[in-house]
DRENDO-1510 file (C-alpha; in Angstrom, 1 decimal, always signed):
<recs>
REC; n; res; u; v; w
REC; 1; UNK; +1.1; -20.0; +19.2 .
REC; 2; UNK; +3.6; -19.3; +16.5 .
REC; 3; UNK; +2.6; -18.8; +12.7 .
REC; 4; UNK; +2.5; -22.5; +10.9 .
REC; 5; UNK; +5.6; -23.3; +8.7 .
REC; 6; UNK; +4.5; -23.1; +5.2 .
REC; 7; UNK; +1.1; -21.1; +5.9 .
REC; 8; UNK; +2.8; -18.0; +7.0 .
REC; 9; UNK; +3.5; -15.0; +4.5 .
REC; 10; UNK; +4.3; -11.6; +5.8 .
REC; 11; UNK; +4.0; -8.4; +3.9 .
REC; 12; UNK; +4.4; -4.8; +3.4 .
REC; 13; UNK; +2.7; -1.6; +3.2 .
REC; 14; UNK; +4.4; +1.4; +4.8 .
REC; 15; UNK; +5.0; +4.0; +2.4 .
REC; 16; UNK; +8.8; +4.5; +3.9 .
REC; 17; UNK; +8.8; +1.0; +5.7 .
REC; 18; UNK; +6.2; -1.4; +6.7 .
REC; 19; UNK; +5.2; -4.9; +6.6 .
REC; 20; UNK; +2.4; -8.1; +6.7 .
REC; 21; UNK; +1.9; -11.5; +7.8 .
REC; 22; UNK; +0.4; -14.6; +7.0 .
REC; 23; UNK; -0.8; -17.0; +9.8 .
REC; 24; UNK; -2.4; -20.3; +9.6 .
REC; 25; UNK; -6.0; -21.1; +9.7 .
REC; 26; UNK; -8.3; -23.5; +8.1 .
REC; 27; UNK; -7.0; -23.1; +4.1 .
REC; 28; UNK; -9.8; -22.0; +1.6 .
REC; 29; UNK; -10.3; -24.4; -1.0 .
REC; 30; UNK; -8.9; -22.0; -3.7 .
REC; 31; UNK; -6.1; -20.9; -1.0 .
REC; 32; UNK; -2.4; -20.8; -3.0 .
REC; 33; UNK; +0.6; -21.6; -2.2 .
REC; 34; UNK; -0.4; -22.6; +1.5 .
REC; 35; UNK; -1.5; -19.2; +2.2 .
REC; 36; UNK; -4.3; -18.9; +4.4 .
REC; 37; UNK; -4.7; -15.6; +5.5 .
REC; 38; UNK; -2.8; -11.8; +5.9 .
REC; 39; UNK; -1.8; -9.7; +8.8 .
REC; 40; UNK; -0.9; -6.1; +6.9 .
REC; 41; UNK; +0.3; -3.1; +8.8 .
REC; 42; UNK; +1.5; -0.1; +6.4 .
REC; 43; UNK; -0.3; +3.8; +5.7 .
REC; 44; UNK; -2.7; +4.9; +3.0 .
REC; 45; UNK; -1.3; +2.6; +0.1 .
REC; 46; UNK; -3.0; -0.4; +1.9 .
REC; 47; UNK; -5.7; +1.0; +5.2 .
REC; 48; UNK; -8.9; -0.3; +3.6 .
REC; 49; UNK; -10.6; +1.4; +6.1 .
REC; 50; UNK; -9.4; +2.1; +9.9 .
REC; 51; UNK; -8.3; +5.7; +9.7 .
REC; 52; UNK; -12.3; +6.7; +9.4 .
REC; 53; UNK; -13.3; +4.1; +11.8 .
REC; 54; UNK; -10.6; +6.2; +14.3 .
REC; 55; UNK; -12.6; +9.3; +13.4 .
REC; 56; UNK; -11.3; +13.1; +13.0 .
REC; 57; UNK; -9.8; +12.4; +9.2 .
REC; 58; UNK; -7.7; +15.7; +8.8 .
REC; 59; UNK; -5.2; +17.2; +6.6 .
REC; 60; UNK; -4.7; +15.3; +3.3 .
REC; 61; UNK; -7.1; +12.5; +4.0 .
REC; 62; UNK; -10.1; +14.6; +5.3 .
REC; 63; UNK; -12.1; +13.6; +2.8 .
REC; 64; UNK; -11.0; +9.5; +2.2 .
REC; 65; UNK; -14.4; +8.5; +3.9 .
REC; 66; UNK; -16.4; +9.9; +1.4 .
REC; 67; UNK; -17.3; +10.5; -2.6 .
REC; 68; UNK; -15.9; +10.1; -5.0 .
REC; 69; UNK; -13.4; +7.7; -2.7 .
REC; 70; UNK; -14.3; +4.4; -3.9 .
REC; 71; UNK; -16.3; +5.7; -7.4 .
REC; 72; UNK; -15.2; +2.4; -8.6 .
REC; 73; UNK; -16.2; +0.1; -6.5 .
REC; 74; UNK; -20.2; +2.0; -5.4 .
REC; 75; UNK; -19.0; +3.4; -2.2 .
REC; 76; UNK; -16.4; +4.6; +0.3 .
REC; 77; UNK; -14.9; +2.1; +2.1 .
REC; 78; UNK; -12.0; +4.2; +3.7 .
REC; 79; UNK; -9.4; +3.3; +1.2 .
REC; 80; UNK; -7.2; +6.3; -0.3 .
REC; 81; UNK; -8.1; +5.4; -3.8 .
REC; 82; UNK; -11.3; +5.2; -6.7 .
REC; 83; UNK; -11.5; +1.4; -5.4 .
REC; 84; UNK; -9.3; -1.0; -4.5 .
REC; 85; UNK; -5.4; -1.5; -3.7 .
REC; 86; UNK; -2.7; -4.0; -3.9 .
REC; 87; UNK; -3.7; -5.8; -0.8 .
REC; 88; UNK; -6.8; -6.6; -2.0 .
REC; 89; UNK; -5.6; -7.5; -5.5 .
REC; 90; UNK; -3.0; -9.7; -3.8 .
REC; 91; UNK; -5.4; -11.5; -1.1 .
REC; 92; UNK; -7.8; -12.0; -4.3 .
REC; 93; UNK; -4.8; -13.4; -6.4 .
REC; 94; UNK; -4.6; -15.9; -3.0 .
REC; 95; UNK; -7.8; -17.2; -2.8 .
REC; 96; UNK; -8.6; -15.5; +0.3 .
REC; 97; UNK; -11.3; -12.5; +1.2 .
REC; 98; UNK; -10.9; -9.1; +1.0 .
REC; 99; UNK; -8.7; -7.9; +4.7 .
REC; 100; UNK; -10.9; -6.3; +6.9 .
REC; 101; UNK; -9.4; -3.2; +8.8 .
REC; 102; UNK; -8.7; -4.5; +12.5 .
REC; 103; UNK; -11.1; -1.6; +14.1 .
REC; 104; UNK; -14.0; -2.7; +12.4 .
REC; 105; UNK; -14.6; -5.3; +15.1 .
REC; 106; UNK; -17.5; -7.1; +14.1 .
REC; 107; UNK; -15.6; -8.5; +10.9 .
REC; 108; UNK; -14.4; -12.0; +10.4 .
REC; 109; UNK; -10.5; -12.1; +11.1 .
REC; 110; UNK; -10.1; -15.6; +9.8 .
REC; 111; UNK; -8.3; -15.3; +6.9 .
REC; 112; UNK; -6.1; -12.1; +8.4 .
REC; 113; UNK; -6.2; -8.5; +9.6 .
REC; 114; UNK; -5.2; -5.2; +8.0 .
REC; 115; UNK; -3.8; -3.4; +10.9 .
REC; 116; UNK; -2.8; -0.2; +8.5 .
REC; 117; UNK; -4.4; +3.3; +8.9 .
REC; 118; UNK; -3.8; +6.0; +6.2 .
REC; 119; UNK; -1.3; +8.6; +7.3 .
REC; 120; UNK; +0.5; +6.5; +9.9 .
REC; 121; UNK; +4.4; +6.5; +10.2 .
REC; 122; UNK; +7.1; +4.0; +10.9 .
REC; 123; UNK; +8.3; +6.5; +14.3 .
REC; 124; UNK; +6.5; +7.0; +16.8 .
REC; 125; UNK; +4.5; +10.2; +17.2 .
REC; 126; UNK; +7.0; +11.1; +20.5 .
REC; 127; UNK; +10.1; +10.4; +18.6 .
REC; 128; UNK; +8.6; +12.6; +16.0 .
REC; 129; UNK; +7.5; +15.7; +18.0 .
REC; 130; UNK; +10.9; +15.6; +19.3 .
REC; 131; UNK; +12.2; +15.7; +16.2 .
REC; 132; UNK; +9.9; +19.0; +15.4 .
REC; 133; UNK; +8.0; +17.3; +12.8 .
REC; 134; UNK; +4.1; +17.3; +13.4 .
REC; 135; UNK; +1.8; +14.2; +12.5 .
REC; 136; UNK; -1.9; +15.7; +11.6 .
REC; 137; UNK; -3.6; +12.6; +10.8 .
REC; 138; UNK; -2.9; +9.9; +13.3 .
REC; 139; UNK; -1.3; +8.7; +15.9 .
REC; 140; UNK; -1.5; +4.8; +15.3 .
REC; 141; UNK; +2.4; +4.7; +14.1 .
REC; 142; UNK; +3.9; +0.9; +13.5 .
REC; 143; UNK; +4.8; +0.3; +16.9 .
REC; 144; UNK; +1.1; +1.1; +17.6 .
REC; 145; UNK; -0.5; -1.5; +14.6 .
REC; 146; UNK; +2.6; -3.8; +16.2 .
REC; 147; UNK; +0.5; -3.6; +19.8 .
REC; 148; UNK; -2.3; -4.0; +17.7 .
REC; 149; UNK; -1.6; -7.4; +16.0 .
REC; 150; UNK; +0.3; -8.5; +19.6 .
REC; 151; UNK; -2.8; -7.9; +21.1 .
REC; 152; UNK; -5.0; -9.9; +18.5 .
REC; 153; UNK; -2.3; -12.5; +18.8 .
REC; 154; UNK; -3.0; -12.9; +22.7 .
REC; 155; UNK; -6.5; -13.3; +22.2 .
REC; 156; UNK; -6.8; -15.7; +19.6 .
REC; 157; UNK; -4.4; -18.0; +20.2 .
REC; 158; UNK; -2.9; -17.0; +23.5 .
REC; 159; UNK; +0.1; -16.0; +22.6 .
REC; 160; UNK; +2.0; -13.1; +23.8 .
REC; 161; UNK; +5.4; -13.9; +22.0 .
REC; 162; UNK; +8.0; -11.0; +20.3 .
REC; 163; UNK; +7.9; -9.5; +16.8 .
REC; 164; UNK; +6.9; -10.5; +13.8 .
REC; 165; UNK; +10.1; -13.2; +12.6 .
REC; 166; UNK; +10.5; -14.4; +16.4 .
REC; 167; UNK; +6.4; -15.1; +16.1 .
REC; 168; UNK; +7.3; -18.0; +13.4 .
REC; 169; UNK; +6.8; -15.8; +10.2 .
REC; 170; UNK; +8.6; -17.8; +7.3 .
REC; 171; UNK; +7.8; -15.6; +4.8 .
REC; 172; UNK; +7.8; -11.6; +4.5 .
REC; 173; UNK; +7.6; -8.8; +1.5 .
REC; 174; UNK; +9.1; -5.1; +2.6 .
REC; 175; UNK; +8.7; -2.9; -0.1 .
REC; 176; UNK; +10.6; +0.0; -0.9 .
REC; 177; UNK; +9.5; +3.4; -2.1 .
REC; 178; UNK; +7.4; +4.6; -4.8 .
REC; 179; UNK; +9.6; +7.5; -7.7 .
REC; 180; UNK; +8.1; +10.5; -5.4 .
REC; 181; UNK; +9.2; +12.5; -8.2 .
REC; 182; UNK; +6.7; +10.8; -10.7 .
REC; 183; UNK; +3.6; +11.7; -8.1 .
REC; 184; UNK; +1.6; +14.6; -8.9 .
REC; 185; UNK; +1.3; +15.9; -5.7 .
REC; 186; UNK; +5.4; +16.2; -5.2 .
REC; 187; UNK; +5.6; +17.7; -9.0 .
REC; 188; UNK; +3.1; +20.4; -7.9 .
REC; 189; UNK; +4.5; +21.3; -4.7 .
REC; 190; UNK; +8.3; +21.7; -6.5 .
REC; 191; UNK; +6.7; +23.6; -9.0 .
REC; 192; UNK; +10.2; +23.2; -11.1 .
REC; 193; UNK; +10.0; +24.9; -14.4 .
REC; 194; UNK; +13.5; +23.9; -15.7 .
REC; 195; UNK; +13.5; +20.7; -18.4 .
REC; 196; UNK; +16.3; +19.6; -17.0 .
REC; 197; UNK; +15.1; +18.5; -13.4 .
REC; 198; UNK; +13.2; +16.0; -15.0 .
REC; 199; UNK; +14.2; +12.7; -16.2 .
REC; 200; UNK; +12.9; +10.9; -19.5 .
REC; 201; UNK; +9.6; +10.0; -17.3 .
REC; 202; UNK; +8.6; +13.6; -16.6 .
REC; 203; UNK; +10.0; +13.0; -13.4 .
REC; 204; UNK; +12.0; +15.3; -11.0 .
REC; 205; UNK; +15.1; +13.5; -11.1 .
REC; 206; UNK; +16.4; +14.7; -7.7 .
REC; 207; UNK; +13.4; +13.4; -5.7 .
REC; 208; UNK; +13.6; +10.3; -7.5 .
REC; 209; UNK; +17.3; +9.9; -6.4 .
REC; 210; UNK; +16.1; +10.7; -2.6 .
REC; 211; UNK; +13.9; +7.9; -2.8 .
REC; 212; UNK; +16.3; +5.7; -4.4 .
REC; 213; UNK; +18.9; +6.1; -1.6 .
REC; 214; UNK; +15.6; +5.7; +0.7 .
REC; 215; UNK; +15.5; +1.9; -1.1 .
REC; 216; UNK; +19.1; +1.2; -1.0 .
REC; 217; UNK; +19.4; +1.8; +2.6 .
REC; 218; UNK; +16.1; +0.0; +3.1 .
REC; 219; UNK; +17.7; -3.0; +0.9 .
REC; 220; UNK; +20.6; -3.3; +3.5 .
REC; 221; UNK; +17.8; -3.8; +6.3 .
REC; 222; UNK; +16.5; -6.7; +4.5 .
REC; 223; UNK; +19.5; -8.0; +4.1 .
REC; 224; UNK; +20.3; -8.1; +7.8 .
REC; 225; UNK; +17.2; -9.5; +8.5 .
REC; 226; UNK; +18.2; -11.9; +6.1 .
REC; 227; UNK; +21.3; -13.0; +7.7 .
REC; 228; UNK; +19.4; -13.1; +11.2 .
REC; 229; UNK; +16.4; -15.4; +10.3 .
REC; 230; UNK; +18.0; -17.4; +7.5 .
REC; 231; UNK; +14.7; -19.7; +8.1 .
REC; 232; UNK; +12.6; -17.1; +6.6 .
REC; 233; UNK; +11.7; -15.9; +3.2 .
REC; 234; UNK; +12.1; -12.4; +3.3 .
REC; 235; UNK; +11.3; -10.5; +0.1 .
REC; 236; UNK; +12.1; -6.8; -1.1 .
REC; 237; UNK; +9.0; -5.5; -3.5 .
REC; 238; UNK; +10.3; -2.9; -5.3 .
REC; 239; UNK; +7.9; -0.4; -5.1 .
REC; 240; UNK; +9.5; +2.0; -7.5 .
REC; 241; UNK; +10.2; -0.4; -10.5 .
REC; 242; UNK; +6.5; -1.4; -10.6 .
REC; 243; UNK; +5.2; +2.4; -10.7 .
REC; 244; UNK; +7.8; +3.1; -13.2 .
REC; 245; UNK; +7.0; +0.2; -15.0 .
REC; 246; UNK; +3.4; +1.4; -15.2 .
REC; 247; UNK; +4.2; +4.7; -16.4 .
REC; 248; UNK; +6.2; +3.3; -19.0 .
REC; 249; UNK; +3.7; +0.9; -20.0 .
REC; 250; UNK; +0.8; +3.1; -19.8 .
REC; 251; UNK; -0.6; +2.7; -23.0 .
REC; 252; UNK; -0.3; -1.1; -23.2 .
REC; 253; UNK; -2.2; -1.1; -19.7 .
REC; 254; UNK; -4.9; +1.0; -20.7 .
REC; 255; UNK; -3.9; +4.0; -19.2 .
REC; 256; UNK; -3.5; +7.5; -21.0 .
REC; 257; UNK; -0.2; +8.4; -21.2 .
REC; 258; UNK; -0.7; +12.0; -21.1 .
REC; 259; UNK; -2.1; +11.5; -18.1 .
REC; 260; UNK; +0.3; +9.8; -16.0 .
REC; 261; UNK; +1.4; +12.4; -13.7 .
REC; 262; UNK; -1.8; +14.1; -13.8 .
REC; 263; UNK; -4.6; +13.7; -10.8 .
REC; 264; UNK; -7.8; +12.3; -12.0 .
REC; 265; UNK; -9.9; +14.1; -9.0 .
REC; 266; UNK; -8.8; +17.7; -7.9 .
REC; 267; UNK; -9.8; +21.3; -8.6 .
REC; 268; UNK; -9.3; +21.0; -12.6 .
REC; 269; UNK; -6.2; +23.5; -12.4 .
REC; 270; UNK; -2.3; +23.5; -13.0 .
REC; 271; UNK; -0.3; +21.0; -15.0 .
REC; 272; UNK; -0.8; +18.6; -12.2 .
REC; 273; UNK; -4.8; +18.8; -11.3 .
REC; 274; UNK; -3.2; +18.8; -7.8 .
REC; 275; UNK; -4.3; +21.9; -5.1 .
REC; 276; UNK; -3.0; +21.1; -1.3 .
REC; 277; UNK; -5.7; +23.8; -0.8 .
REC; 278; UNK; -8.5; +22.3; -2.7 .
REC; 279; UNK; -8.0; +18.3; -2.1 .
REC; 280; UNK; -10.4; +15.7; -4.2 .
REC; 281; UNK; -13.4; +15.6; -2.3 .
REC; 282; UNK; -13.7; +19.4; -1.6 .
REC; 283; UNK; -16.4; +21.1; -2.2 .
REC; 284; UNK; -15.8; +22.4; -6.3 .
REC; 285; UNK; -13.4; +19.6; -7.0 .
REC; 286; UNK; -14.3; +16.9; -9.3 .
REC; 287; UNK; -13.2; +13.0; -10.5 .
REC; 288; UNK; -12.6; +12.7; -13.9 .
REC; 289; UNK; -14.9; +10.5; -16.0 .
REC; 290; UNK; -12.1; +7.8; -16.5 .
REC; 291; UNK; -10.1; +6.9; -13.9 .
REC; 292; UNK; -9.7; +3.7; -15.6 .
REC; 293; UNK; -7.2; +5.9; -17.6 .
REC; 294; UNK; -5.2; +7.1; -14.7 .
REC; 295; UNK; -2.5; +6.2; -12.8 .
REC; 296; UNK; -3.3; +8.6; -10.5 .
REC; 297; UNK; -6.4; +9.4; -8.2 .
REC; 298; UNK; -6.0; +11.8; -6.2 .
REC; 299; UNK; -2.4; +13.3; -6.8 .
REC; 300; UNK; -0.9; +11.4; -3.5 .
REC; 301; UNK; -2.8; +7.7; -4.3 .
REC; 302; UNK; -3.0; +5.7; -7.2 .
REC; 303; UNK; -6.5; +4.1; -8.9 .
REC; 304; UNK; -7.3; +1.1; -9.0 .
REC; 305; UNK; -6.4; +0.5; -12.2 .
REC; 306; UNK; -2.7; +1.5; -11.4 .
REC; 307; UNK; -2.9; -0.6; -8.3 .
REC; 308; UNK; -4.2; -3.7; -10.4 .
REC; 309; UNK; -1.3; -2.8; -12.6 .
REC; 310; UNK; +1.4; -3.0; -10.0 .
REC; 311; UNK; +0.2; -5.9; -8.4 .
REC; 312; UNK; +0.6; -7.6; -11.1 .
REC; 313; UNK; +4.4; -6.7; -11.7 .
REC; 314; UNK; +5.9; -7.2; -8.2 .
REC; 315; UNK; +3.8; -10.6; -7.6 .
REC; 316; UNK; +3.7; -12.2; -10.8 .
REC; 317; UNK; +6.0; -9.8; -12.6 .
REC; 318; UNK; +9.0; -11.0; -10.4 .
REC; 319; UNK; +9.5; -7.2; -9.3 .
REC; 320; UNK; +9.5; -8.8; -5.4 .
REC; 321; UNK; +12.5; -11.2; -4.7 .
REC; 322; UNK; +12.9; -13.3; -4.1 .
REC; 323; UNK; +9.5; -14.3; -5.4 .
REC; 324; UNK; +7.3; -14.5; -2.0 .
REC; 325; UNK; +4.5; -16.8; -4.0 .
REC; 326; UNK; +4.5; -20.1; -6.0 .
REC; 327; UNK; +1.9; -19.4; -8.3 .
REC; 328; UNK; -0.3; -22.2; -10.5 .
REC; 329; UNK; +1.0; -21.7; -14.1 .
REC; 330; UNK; -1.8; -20.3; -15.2 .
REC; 331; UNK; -3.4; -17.2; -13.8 .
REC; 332; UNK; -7.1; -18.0; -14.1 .
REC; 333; UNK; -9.4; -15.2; -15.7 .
REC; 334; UNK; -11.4; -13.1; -13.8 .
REC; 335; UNK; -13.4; -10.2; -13.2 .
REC; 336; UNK; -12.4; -7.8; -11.2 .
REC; 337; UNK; -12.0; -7.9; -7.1 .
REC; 338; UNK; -15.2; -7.5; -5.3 .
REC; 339; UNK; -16.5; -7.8; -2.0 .
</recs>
C-alpha cells in the first residue's frame, strides 16, 4: 500500500544524509497539517533509542545508555543528548507521540517509526571497509534502516514496493550539515591556536567551508530529486543556519554565550571540556548543573535546549524550504515534550 496523498511527510536525520516519512493512519485529533505519523531513519541526532537496544555501544557512544544521558528528562532513553531532540520536538509540534525506536518491538508503531541508530552511516559498512575506513559503532547503515522500514512496510500493509518517493511519499525534509567547526568536539581535536582560523563565531573557518560544500553538493541532490518526483514536496532543512542561528542568538534563547562551544558534560579540562579519552559518562567526568545554558551536551550532541531551539528555526523559522508544514497561526503554549 502506498503512503496516502496529503498524510505523508518524509524527513531527515543523517548527520551527512538521511531522511523520514510520514504514512497515513487514523489522524489524532490534534494531528496538523494532515500528518499522522513519522518513519525517521538518520544517526545520533535523531536514534531515540535503538543503538542500545542492538547492544555493544562502543567508541563515542559507549556510554549513551546511561547517566547523565537523559538528566533532563529522569532517565536514559538511548538518545545522544541531556533529553530530547528535534524529532521529538517536531512529532510534538504535530500532534503526534513521541517515535518509538523500531527495535523496541513491543511499542505502538501507529503514528510512525524511528528507524535511526546513533553512529550509523549513509555507506554501507562493505563499501566503507573497502574504502579503509572502520565503523566502531554499528553496522545498521541507511541501506540497512531502508530494509528495516521495507520490512515494516510488508508486514503492515503488505506491501513490498521500492524506495521511499516510488512508495507514494509526497512530502520529504533532507537536511544538510551542522558548522562542524562550531562543535566542540572538532575544535578540540584541531587544537588550532592561530585567531585567524576562526571566523567571527569562534569557529574554524576551514571546517565550516568543508561542510558547506558538503550542503551545496547535497543541495544539487535535492534538486534532482526535485525534477524526478515533481509530485512531491521535497524540502532542504538547513542544518547549519539553524545551529548558527542558535549560537548567534544564544543569549536571547537562554543559553550562555560563553558557553557555546563548550561541552556541558566531560572531564572539566581544556578550552573545550571535550576529552576523546575521557567521554561524558566516564568514570570522573561530570554534567554541568545547567545544561539548560548550553548548546552543547556532550561536545559531539547538542541539549535539549539547543535542540528545542533549532526545531523551532527550520520548522517554524522557515530555515527548511520549502516549508514542509502548514502550521495553525498560532503556536499554542506548552510545556515541554514529555512522554
Amino acid at each position: 500500500m502506498a503512503c496516502v496523498p496529503g498524510r505523508v511527510l518524509v524527513a531527515s536525520s543523517f548527520l551527512l544524509a538521511a531522511a523520514a516519512c510520514l504514512l497515513g493512519a487514523p489522524p489524532p485529533a490534534s494531528a496538523v497539517d494532515g500528518v499522522t505519523a513519522i518513519y525517521n531513519f538518520g544517526d545520533s541526532l535523531s536514534d531515540t533509542g535503538n543503538l542500545v537496544r542492538e547492544g555493544g555501544a562502543a567508541g563515542l557512544l559507549q556510554y549513551v545508555g546511561k547517566p547523565p544521558y537523559g538528566i533532563a528528562i529522569g532517565k536514559p532513553t538511548g538518545r545522544c543528548s541531556d533529553g530530547y531532540l528535534m524529532i521529538d520536538f517536531l512529532a510534538k509540534d504535530l500532534g503526534l507521540p513521541l517515535l518509538n525506536p523500531y527495535l523496541d518491538k513491543g511499542a505502538d508503531f501507529t503514528h510512525g517509526v524511528n528507524f535511526a541508530v546513533a553512529g550509523a552511516t549513509a555507506l554501507n559498512t562493505t563499501t566503507l571497509t573497502e574504502r579503509g575506513i572502520t565503523v566502531a559503532h554499528t553496522n545498521s547503515s541507511l541501506d540497512v534502516q531502508l530494509q528495516w522500514f521495507k520490512d515494516f512496510m510488508r508486514s503492515t500493509t503488505n506491501s513490498s514496493k521500492g524506495e521511499l518517493l516510488e512508495m507514494g511519499a509526497v512530502r520529504m525534509v533532507i537536511p544538510g550539515n551542522f558548522p562542524i567547526g562550531c562543535v566542540p568536539s572538532y575544535l578540540a581535536a584541531a587544537n588550532v591556536t592561530e585567531p585567524i582560523a576562526y571566523d567571527g563565531d569562534g569557529c574554524l573557518a576551514a571546517l565550516n567551508a568543508f561542510a558547506e560544500l558538503h550542503n551545496a553538493r547535497l543541495l544539487d541532490a535535492v534538486a534532482w530529486l526535485r525534477r524526478s518526483y515533481p509530485r512531491a514536496a521535497i524540502a532542504y532543512a538547513d542544518y547549519f543556519a539553524a545551529y548558527v542561528g542558535v549560537l548567534r542568538g544564544a543569549r536571547a534563547l537562554g543559553l550562555d554565550p560563553a558557553r557555546a562551544r563548550t561541552a556541558c558534560c566531560g572531564d572539566g579540562g581544556g578550552a573545550y571540556n571535550f576529552d576523546v579519552g575521557r567521554l561524558c559518562g566516564a568514570p570522573g567526568t561530570s554534567a554541568c548543573a545547567d545544561p539548560g545554558e548550553c548548546v552543547s551536551w556532550d561536545g559531539i550532541h547538542p541539549t535539549q535546549h539547543a535542540y528545542a531551539a533549532m526545531a523551532e528555526l527550520l520548522y517554524r523559522g522557515g530555515l527548511a524550504y520549502p516549508a514542509p508544514i502548514n502550521w495553525p497561526e498560532q503556536k499554542a503554549a506548552g510545556s515541554p515534550v514529555s512522554r
